[in-house]
N, C-alpha and C positions, 0 to 999 in steps of 0.2 A: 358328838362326832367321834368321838375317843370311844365308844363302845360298838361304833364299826368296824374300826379299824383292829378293835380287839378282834371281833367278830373275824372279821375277814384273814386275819391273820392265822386266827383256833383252824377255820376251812381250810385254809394252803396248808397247813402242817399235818393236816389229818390225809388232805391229797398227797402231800410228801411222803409220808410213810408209807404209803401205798405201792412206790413207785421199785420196780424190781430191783435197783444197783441205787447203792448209796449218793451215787454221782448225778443220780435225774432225781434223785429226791431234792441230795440241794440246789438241783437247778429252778426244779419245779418251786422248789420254797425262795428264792432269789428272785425270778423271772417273774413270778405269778404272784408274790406274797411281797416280799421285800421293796422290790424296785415302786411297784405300782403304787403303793401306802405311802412311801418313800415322797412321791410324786403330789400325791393328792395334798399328805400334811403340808406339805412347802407349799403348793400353792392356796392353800384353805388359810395358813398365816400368813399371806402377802398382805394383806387389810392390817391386819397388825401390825407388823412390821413398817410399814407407810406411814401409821401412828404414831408410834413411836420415833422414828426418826423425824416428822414434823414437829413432834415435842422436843426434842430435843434440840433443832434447830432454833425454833423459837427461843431457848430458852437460852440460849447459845447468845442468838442476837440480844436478848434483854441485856444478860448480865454485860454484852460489851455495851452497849448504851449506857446501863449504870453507869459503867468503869469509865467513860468516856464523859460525861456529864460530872464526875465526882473531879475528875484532871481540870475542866475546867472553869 
């Protein structure tokens, strides 16, 4: 996924420079490049992130069960 995003980044910056006034370059590179990548990454790691926070809950609950079992 990471070599689209390259991808697609090398394209917005090559349409950036293109652009007449320094100010629609970086907009064109923010708006079309940044934000949109920006958008996709976050939601392409939400599976991931869901992972890992269910591990670590679990793991959360174990060790209070040990801790609570070892009390009594």
């Amino acid at each position: 996924m990471y070599i689209v995003v390259i991808a697609w980044l090398y394209v917005v910056f090559m349409m950036s420079i293109t652009e007449t006034s320094p100010v629609a370059g970086i907009m064109t590179f923010v708006f079309y490049g940044l934000l949109p990548t920006g958008i996709m990454v976050w939601l392409a790691g939400t599976g991931k992130r869901r992972q890992k926070r269910k591990a670590r809950d679990a793991a959360a609950r174990e060790a209070a069960n040990t801790a609570k079992e070892r009390s009594e």
